[in-house]
C-alpha positions in Angstrom: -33.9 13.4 11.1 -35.7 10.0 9.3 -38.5 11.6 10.1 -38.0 14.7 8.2 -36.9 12.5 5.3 -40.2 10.3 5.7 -42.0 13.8 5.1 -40.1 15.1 2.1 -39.5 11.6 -0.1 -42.3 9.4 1.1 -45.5 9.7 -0.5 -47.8 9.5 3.1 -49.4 6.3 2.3 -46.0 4.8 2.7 -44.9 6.9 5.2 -48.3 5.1 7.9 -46.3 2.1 7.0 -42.9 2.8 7.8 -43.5 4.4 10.9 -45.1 1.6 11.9 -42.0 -1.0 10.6 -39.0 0.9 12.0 -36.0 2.2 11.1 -34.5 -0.9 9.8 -37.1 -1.2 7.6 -37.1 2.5 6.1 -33.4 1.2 5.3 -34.6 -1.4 3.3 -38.0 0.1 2.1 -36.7 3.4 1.0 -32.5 4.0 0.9 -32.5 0.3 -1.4 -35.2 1.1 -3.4 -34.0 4.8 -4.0 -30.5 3.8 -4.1 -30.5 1.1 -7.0 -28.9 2.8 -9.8 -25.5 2.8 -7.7 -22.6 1.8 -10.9 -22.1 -1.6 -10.8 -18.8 -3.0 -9.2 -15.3 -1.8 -10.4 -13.1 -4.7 -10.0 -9.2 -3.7 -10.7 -8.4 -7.1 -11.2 -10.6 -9.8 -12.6 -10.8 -12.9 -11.1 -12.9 -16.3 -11.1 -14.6 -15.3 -8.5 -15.6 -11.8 -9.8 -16.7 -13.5 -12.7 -19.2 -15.9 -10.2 -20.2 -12.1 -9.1 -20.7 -10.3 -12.7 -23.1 -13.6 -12.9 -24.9 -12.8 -9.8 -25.5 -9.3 -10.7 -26.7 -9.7 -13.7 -23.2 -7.8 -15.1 -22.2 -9.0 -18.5 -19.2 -10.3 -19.1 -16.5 -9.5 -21.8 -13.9 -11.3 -23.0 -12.0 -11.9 -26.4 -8.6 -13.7 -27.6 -5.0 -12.6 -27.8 -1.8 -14.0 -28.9 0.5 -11.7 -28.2 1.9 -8.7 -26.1 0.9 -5.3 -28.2 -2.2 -6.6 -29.0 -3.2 -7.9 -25.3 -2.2 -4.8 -24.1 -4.6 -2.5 -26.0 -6.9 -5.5 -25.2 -6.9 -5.3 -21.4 -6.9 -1.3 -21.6 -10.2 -1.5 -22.9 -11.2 -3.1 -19.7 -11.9 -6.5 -21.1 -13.0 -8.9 -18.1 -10.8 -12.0 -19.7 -8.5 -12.7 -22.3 -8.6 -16.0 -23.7 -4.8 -17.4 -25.5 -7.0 -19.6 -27.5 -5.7 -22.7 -29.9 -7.2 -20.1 -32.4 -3.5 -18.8 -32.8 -3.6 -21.9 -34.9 -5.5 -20.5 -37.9 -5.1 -16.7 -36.8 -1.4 -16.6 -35.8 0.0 -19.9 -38.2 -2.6 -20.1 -41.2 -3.4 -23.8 -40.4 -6.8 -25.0 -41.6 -7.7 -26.5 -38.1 -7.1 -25.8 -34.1 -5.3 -29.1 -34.2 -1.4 -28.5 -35.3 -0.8 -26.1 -31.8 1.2 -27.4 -29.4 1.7 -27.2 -25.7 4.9 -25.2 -26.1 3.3 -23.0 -29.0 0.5 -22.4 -26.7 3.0 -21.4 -23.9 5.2 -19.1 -25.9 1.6 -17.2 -26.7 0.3 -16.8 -23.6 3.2 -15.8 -21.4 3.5 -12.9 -23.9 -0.5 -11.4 -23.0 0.4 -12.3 -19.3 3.5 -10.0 -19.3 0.7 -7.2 -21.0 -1.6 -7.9 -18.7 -2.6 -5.4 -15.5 -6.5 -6.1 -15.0 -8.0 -8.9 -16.8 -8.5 -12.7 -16.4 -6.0 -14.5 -18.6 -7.5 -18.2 -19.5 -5.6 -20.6 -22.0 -6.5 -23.0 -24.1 -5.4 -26.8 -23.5 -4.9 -27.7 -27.1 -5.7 -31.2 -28.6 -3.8 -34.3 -27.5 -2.7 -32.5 -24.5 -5.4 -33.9 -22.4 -8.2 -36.1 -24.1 -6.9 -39.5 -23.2 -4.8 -39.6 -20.1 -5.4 -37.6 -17.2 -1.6 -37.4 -15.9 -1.3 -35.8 -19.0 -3.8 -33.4 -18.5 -2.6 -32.1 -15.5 1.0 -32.1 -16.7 -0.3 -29.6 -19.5 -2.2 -27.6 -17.2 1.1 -26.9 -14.7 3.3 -26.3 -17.5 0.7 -23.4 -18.9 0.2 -22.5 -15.0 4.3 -22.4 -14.2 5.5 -21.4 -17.5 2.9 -18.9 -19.0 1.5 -17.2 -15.5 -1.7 -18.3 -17.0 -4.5 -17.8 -14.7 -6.8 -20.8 -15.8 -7.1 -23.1 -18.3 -9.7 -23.9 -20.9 -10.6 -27.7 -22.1 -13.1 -28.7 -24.5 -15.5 -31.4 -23.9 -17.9 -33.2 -21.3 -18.3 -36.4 -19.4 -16.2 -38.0 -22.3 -13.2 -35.8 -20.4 -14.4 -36.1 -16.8 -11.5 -37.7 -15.2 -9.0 -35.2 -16.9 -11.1 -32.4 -15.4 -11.3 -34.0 -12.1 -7.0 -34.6 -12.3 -6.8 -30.8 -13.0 -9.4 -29.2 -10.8 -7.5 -31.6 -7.8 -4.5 -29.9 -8.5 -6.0 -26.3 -7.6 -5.7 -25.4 -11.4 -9.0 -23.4 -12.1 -10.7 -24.8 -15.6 -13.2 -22.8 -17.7 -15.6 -25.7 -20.4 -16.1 -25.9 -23.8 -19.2 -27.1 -24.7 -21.4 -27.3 -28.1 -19.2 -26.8 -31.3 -15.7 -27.6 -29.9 -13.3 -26.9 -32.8 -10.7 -29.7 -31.9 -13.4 -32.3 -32.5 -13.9 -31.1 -35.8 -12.9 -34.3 -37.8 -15.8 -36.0 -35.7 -18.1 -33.5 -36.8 -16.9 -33.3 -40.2 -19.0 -29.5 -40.3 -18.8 -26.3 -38.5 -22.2 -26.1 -38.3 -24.4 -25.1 -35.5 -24.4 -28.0 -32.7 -27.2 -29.6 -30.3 -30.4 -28.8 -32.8 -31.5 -32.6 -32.0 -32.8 -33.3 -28.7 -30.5 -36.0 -27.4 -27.6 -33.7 -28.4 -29.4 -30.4 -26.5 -29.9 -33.2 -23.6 -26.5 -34.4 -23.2 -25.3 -30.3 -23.6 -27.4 -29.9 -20.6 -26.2 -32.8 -18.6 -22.5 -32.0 -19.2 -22.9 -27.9 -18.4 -24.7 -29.5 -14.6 -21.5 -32.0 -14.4 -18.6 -29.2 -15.3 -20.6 -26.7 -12.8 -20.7 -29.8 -10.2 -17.4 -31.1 -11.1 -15.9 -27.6 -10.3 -15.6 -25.6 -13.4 -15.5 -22.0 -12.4 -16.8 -21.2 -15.9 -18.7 -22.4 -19.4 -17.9 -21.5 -22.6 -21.0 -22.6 -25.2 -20.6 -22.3 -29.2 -22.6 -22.0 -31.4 -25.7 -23.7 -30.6 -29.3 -22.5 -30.4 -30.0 -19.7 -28.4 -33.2 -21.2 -26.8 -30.9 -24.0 -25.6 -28.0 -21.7 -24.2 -30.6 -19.8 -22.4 -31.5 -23.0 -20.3 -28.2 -23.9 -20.1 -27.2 -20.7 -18.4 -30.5 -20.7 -16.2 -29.8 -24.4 -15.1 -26.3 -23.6 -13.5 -24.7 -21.1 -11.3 -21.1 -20.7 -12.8 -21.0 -18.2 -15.8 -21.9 -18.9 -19.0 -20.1 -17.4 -21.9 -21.2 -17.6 -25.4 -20.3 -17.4 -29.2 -22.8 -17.9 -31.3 -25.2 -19.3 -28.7 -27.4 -16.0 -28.2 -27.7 -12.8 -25.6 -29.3 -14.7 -22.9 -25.8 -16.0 -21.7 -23.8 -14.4 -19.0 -21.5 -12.6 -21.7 -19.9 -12.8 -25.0 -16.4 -14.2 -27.0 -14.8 -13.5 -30.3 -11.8 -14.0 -31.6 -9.8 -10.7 -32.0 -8.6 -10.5 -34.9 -12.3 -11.5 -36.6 -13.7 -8.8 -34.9 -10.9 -6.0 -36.0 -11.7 -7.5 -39.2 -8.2 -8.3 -39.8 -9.2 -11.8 -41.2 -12.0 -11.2 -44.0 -12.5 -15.2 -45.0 -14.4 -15.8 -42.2 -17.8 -14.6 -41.6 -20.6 -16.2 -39.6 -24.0 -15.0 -38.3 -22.9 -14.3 -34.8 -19.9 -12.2 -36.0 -19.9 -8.5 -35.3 -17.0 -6.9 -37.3 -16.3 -3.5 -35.4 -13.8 -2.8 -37.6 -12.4 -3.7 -40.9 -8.6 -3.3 -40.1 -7.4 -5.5 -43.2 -8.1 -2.5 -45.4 -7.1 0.4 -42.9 -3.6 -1.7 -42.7 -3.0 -2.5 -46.3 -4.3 1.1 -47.1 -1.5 2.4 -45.1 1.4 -0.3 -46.4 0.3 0.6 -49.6 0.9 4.9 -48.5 4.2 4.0 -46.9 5.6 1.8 -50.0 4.7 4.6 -52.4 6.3 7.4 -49.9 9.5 5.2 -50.1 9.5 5.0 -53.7 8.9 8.3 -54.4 11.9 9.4 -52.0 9.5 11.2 -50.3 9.9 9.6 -47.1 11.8 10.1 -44.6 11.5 14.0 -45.2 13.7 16.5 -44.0 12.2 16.2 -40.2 12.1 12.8 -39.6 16.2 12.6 -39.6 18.9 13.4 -37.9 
C-alpha cells in the first residue's frame, strides 16, 4: 500500500531514499511535510497553558478588555483568547483622569460580571494600585479576594524586580500572574508622560532583565506597552512565556486594546498603535438622536409595538 503511495506522490528521487529509510521515515518525510496545513488547534476553553501553546505554535494571540457582562459576552463570542478586567474601567467606566482611583472592590464588582459572561476565554484582572506595591501580605490578600470573589482566572500586576517579593507571595499561593512591563499606567506620576518607554539603553536593559525574572519567577504571561518594537521583539525572543503587546510592535506573541478604544466609543484618545474598527460613538448617538425625535414626534411606539 506505501508503496503504491511512494509511486503516485513521490517524485522518484525521493522515492530511492525512502525505501531505503523505512516506513517510519516516509511518516515523517512525506505525511508531515504533506500534512502541514492541518487548522491550527481549537481550544474550547482557553487556558494558561494553551496560551504557553498558541506561543509554541507560532498562533497569535487575542485578547482585549471588558467591564461588564453584555459587553464580555459579545466579547468572548468572537472567540477572543483572554479578556482582561483591566484598571482601565477607571477612565473608560468612571471618567477619572488616571488608573489610580479603582479599587479592589471596584475591580471585583467588574470582573465577576465578564466571568458570569464568560464560556471560552481566559479571564485575567488587573491588581490595581496600592493593592500590592509595598507589602506582599497584601498582595496576596488582593489576589484571593479577585480569585474567590470575582472567579477571576489570573491576575495581572504591573512592574519588575521593584515588585519581586509580591509576585513571589502570589505565584506561592497557586494564583497564576500575567506582567506589566514598559509603560505601566499606575506609575504614571513617576513618569510624569505617556510616552513611549525603554528608548534609552539602561531602561531597554532593565526591560529585558525584568521580562527573564517574571518568566523565571513564574509568570505564565507578559504584557509589554508601548515601547519600541525592535526591543519587544527581543524581549519576546529571550523568553518562553507569551508575550503580549500594545504598542510594542507585531513581532510579539499577540495583541491588546482596550474595548471601548477600539469600538471607537471613546474618540479623545488616539495613539499610533490604535486601530479603531469601529467608530460606535457616532453609530450610538446617531441612533439616540432617531429615538428622541421618534418620541417627540409621537411617532414611537407605533401601532405594533403595543399591546
Amino acid at each position: 500500500m506505501f508503496s503504491m503511495l511512494i509511486s503516485i506522490f513521490v517524485p522518484q528521487q525521493i522515492h530511492d531514499r525512502v525505501s531505503c529509510l523505512g516506513l517510519s521515515a516516509l511518516n515523517n518525510v512525506f505525511l508531515k511535510k504533506n500534512y502541514m496545513s492541518a487548522a491550527a488547534k481549537v481550544y474550547k476553553r482557553v487556558t494558561t497553558n494553551a496560551l504557553i501553546e498558541m506561543k509554541a505554535s507560532g498562533t497569535k494571540i487575542s485578547m482585549l478588555t471588558a467591564y461588564d457582562y453584555s459587553m464580555a459576552k459579545a466579547v468572548d463570542a468572537a472567540n477572543i483568547d483572554v479578556i482582561l478586567v483591566g484598571d482601565s474601567a477607571s477612565n473608560v467606566m468612571s471618567g477619572h483622569e488616571t488608573t489610580l482611583p479603582i479599587t479592589v472592590d471596584q475591580m471585583i464588582y467588574h470582573a465577576s460580571a465578564v466571568v458570569n459572561a464568560v464560556k471560552r476565554a481566559l479571564v485575567v484582572v488587573d491588581l490595581p494600585f496600592g493593592s500590592y506595591q509595598s507589602d506582599p501580605k497584601e498582595a496576596l490578600r488582593s489576589s484571593i479576594r479577585i480569585m474567590k470573589e470575582a472567579g477571576a482566572h489570573a491576575v495581572k500586576i504591573e512592574g519588575g524586580a521593584e515588585i519581586k517579593d509580591s509576585m513571589v507571595r502570589i505565584l506561592k499561593a497557586g494564583i497564576p500572574v500575567m506582567g506589566h512591563l514598559g509603560l505601566t499606567p499606575q506609575s504614571i506620576y513617576k513618569f510624569g508622560t505617556y510616552n513611549v518607554r525603554a528608548r534609552e539603553e539602561a531602561e531597554a536593559e532593565k526591560l529585558l532583565e525584568d521580562a527573564k525574572l517574571l518568566e523565571q519567577l513564574g509568570c505564565f504571561a507578559l504584557v509589554l506597552e508601548k515601547i519600541p518594537a525592535a526591543l519587544a521583539k527581543k524581549v519576546a525572543k529571550a523568553v518562553q512565556i507569551p508575550v503580549i503587546g500594545i504598542g510594542a510592535g507585531g513581532d510579539v506573541d499577540g495583541q491588546v486594546l482596550v474595548l471601548h478604544d477600539m469600538l471607537g466609543l471613546t474618540t479623545e484618545f488616539s495613539p499610533r498603535f490604535l486601530r479603531r474598527y469601529m467608530h460606535l460613538y457616532d453609530q450610538m448617538t446617531t441612533a439616540i438622536k432617531q429615538y428622541v425625535k421618534d418620541v417627540k414626534s409621537n411617532d414611537f411606539p407605533n401601532k405594533d409595538e403595543q399591546y
